[in-house]
GUTOR-251833 format. One record per residue (C-alpha): residue number from 1; x, z, y. Coordinates in Angstrom, 3 decimals, decimal comma. Layout:
<sites>
- i c1 c3 c2
- NUM X Z Y
...
</sites>
This chain:
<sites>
- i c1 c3 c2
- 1 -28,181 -14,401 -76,615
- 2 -24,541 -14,695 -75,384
- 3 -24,199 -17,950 -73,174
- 4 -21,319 -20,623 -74,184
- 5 -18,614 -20,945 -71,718
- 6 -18,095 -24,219 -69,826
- 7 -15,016 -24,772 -67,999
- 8 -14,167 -27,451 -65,313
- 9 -11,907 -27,961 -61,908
- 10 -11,327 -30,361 -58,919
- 11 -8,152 -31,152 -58,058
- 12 -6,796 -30,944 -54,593
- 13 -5,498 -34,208 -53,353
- 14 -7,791 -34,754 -50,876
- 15 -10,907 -33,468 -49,426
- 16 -14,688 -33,152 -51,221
- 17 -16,610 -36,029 -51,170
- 18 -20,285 -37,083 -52,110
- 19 -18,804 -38,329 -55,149
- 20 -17,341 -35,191 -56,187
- 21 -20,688 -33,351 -55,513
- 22 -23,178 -35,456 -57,701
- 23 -20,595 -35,858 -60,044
- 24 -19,250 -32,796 -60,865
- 25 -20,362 -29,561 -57,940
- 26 -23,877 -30,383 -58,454
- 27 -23,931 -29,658 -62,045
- 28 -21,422 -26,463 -62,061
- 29 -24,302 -25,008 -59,665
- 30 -27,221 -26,313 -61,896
- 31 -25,085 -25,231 -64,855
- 32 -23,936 -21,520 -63,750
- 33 -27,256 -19,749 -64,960
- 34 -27,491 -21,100 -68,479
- 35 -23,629 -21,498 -69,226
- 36 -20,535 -18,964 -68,691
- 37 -18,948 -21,047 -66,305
- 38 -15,608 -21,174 -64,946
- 39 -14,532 -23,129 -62,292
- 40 -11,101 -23,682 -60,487
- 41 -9,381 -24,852 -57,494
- 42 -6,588 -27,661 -59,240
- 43 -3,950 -26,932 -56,976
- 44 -1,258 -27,810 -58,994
- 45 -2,441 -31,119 -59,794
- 46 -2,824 -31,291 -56,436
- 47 1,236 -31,700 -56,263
- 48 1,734 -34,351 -58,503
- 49 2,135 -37,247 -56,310
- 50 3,821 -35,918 -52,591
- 51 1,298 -33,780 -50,356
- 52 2,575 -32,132 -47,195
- 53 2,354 -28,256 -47,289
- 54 -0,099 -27,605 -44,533
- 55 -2,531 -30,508 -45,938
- 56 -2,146 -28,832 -49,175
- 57 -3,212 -25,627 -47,880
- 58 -5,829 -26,798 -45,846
- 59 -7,289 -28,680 -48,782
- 60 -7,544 -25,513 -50,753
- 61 -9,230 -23,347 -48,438
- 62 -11,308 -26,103 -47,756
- 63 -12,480 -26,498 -51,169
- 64 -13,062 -23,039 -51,661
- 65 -15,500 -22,515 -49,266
- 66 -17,136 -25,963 -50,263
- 67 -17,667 -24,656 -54,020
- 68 -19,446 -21,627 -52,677
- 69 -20,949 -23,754 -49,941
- 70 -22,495 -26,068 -52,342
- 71 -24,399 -23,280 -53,930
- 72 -21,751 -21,342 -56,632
- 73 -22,411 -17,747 -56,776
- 74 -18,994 -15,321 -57,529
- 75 -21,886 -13,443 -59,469
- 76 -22,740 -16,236 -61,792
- 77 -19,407 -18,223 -62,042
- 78 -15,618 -17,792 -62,683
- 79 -13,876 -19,367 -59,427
- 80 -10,426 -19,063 -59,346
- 81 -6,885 -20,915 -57,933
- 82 -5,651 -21,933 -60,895
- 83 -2,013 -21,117 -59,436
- 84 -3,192 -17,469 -60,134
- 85 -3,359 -17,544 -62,994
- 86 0,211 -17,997 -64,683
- 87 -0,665 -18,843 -67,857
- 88 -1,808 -22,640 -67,014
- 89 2,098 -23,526 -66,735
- 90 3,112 -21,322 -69,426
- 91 0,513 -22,718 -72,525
- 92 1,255 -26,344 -70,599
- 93 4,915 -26,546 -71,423
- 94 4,224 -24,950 -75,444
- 95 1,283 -28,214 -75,247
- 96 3,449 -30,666 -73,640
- 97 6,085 -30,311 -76,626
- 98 3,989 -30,948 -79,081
- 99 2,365 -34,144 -77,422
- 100 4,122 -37,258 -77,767
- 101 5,037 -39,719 -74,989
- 102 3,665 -42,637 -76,315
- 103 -0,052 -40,351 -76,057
- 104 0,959 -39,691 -72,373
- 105 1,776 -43,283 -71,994
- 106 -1,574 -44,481 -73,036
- 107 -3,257 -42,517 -70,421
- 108 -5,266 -44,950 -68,263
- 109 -4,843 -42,783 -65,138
- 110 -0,934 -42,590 -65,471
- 111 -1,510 -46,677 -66,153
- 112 -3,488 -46,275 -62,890
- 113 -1,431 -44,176 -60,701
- 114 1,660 -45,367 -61,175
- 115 0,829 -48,687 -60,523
- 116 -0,864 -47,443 -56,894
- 117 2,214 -45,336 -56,442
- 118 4,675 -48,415 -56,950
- 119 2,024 -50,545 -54,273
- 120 2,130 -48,008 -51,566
- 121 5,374 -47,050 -51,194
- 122 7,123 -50,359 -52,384
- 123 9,516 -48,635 -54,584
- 124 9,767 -47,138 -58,858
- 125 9,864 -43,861 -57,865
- 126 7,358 -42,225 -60,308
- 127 6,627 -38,066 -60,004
- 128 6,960 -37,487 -63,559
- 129 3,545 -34,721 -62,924
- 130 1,656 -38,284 -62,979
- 131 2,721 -38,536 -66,851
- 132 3,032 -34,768 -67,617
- 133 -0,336 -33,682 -65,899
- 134 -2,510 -34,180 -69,088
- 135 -1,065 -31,599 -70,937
- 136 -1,534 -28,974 -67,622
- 137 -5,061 -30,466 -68,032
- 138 -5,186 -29,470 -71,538
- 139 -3,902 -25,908 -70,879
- 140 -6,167 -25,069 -67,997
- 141 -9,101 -26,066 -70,723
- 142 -7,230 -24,296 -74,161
- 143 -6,593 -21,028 -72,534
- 144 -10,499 -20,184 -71,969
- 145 -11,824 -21,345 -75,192
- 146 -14,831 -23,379 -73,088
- 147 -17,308 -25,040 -75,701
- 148 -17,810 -27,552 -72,788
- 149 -16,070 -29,240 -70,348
- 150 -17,973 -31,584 -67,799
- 151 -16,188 -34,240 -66,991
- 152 -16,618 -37,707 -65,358
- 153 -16,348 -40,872 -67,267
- 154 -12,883 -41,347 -66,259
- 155 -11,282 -37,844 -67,534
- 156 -13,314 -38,462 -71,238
- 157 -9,870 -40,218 -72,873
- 158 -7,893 -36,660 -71,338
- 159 -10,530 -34,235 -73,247
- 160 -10,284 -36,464 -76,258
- 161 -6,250 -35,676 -75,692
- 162 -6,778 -32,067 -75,626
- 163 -9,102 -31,896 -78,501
- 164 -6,355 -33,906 -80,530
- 165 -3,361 -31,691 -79,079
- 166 -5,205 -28,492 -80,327
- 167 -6,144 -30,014 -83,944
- 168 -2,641 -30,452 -84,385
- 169 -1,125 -27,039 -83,388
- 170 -4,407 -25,368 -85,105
- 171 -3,342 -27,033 -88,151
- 172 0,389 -26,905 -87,950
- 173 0,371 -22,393 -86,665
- 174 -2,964 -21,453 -87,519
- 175 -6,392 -21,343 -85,486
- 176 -5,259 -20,772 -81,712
- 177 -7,696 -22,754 -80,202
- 178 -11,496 -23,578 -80,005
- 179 -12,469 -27,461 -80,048
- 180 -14,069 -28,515 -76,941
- 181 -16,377 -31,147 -76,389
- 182 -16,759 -33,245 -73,007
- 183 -20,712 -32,986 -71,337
- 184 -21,339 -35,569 -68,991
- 185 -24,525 -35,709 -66,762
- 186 -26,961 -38,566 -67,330
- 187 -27,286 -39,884 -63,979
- 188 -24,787 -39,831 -60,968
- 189 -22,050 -38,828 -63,325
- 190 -19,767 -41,475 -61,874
- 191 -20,445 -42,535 -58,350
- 192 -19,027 -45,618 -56,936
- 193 -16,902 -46,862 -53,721
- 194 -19,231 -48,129 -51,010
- 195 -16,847 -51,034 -49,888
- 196 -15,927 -52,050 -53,438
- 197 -18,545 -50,348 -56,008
- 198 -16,280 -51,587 -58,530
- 199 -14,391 -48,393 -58,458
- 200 -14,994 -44,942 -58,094
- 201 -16,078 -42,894 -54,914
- 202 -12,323 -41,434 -54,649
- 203 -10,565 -38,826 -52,099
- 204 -7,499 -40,387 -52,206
- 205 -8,804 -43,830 -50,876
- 206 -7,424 -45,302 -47,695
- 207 -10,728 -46,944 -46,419
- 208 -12,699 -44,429 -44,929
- 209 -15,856 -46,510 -44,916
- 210 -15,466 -46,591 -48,836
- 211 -16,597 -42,583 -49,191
- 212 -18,608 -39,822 -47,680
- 213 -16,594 -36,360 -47,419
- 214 -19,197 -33,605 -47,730
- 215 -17,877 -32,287 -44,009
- 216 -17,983 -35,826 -42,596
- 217 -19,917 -35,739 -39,065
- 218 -23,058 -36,396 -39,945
- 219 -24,015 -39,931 -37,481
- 220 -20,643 -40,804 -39,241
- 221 -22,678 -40,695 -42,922
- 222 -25,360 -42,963 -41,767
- 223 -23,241 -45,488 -40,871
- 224 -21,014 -45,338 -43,967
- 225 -24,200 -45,710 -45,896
- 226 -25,611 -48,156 -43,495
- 227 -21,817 -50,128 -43,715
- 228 -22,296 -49,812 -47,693
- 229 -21,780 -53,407 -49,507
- 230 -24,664 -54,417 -51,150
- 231 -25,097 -58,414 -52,164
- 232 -27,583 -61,438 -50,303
- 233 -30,178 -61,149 -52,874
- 234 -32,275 -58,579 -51,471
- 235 -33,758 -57,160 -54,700
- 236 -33,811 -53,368 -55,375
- 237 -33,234 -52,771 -58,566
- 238 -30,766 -51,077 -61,208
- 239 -28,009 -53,335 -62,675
- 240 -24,664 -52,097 -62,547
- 241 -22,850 -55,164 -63,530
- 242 -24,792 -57,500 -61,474
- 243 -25,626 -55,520 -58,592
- 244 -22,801 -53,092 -58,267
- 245 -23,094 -51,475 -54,740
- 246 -27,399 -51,687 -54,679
- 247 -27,117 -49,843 -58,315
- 248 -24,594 -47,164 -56,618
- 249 -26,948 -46,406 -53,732
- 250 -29,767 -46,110 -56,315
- 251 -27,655 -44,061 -58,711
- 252 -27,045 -41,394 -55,116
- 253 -30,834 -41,268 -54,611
- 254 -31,852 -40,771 -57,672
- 255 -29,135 -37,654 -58,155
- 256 -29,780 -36,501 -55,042
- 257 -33,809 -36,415 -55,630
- 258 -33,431 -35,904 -59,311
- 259 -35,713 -38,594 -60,153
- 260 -35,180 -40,654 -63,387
- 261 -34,162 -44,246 -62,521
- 262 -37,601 -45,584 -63,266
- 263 -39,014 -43,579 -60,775
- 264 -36,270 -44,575 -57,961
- 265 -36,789 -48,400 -58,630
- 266 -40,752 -48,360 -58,735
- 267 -39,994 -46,484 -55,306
- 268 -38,121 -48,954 -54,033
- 269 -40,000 -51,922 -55,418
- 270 -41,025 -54,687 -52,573
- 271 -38,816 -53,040 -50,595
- 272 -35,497 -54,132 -48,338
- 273 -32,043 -53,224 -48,724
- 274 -32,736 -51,762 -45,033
- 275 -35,356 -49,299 -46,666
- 276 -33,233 -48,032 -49,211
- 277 -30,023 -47,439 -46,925
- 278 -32,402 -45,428 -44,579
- 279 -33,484 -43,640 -47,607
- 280 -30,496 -42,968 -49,151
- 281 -28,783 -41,695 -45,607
- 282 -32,194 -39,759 -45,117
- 283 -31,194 -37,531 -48,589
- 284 -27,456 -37,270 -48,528
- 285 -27,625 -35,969 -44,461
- 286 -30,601 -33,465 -44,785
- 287 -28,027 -32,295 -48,506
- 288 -24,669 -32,122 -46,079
- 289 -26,412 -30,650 -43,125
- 290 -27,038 -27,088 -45,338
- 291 -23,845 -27,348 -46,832
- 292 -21,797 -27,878 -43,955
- 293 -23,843 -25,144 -41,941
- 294 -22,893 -22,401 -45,152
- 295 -19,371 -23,932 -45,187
- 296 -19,074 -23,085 -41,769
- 297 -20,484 -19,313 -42,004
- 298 -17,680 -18,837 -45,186
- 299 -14,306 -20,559 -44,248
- 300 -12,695 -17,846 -42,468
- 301 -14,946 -14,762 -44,243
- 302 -12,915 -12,056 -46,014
- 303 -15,191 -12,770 -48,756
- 304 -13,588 -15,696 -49,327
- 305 -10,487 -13,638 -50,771
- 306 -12,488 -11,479 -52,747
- 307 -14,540 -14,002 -54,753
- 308 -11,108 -15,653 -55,595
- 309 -9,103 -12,619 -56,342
- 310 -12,708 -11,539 -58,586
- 311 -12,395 -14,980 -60,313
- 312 -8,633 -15,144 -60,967
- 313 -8,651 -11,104 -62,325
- 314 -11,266 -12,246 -64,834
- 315 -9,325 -15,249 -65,838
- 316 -5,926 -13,371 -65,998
- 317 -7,669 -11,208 -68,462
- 318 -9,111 -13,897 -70,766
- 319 -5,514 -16,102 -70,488
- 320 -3,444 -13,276 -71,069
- 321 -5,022 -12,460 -74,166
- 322 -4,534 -16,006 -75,441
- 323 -1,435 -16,582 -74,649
- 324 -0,169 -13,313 -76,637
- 325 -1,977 -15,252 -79,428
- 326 -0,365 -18,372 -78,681
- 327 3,032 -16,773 -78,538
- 328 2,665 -14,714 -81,894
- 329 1,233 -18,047 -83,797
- 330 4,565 -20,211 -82,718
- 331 7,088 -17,894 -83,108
- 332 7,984 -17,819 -79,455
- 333 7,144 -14,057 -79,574
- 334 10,289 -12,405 -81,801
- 335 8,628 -9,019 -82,467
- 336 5,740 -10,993 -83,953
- 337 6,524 -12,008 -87,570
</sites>
């Protein structure tokens, strides 16, 4: 039975953290044996608000070796730099003139980012890549066909762009495009800041108690997790709106064990918030210890190089051939009538 293709990517503005792991790693890895999956490095969303060159660079490497660290297997999966593939810029500028900018506007990320551009550097300077970007998005997910596309929470409103972008040039040139649909995980899908679980784990967060990089130094992780805002009650239990930052600590241990949350709680029942940080550091150190140990063995391997270069000939060859489709269907292509 031929598997359907899933498609995702990670976007390199900062390094890997725990968040990106449970949320999204994690379930490319359990994912690769019963999906087609393709996975890329995001480096040109990486460049959409300022980056220095060398962080840029360091970021990607780093992230390559941290997607096969964390258990992807160039035998199983598609991983590529999406700059490799020319085709992501090409279909996003045919996308991003049929998209309007009132849909671009409504974006709650550009809403988002803007707004923490415009705080931290006092000023209206606005990359226009933070409006633009969801129509790269749609590209790098329309040029593989993927049935699914796991996302977190946050990125749902962009798929729901890109299915509505390729309804409307399906109907207006013909069928170019397959319809995908967004797959998030049940648990762990979205995890929280540990100094304000009000938002989400980020990379590009300035308080480096607030997330756990998958290469932090591992005495470092306890006492982030130990650090970790909880409330004065002292009751373990699962309530998101109530107890934000004891429900984020539940919602890593139960990922991290794969437990359902029933399980977790009745764990933790008569227990302290003491007992459950020393729980939860217990399972996210003995999970970064074997990652950072393969990390280590890969980052400056020549088989780094040939995984990518496998990924991105792969992905030339599936792009290519929709894009000539693309091209014929709008016109853009002459000899095509």
């Amino acid at each position: 039975m031929e598997k359907k293709r899933m498609l995702s990517g990670i976007t390199t503005t900062g390094q890997l953290t725990l968040g990106n792991y449970i949320g999204a790693l994690r379930n490319f890895v359990n994912l690769q044996d019963e999906f087609e999956m393709f996975v890329f490095i995001a480096n040109l969303h990486g460049i959409t608000t300022p980056i220095a060159k060398d962080t840029l660079r360091n970021n990607i490497k780093s992230m390559v070796a941290l997607y096969f660290a964390c258990g992807l297997d160039p035998n199983k999966a598609t991983v590529f730099l999406q700059s490799d593939v020319l085709e992501h810029t090409q279909l996003a500028w045919i996308l991003q003139c049929h998209t309007t900018l009132g849909e671009l506007q409504r974006m709650t990320q550009f809403k988002d980012k803007s707004t923490k551009v415009k705080a931290e550097n006092g000023t209206e300077f606005i990359p226009t890549g933070i409006l633009t970007y969801p129509t790269l998005m749609a590209a790098d997910i329309l040029l593989y066909d993927p049935e699914f596309v796991p996302v977190g929470k946050d990125q749902k409103q962009h798929v729901e762009l890109t299915r509505n972008i390729a309804e409307r040039l399906n109907n207006k040139f013909g069928t170019m495009f397959a319809i995908p649909q967004d797959y998030t995980p049940k648990v762990g899908s979205k995890i929280m800041d540990l100094q304000d679980p009000s938002k989400k784990m980020s990379k590009s967060s300035t308080n480096p108690k607030s997330f756990i990089w998958l290469l932090d130094d591992l005495n470092i992780v306890r006492n982030k997790i130990k650090a970790a805002v909880t409330d004065s009650e002292n009751l373990i239990k699962y309530d998101p709106e109530n107890k934000p930052g004891v429900s984020n600590l539940l919602t890593i241990y139960a990922a991290l064990t794969e437990k359902p949350m029933s399980e977790v709680e009745k764990f933790f029942s008569n227990q302290d918030y003491g007992v459950l940080k020393a729980e939860v550091s217990e399972v996210v150190v003995t999970l970064l210890s074997k990652i950072q140990e393969k990390y280590h063995q890969l980052y400056n391997s020549q088989q780094l190089e040939e995984w990518l270069e496998l990924g991105a000939k792969k992905a030339r060859h599936i792009a290519q051939k929709k894009m000539t489709k693309v091209l014929n269907l709008t016109g853009l292509n002459y000899k095509r009538k």
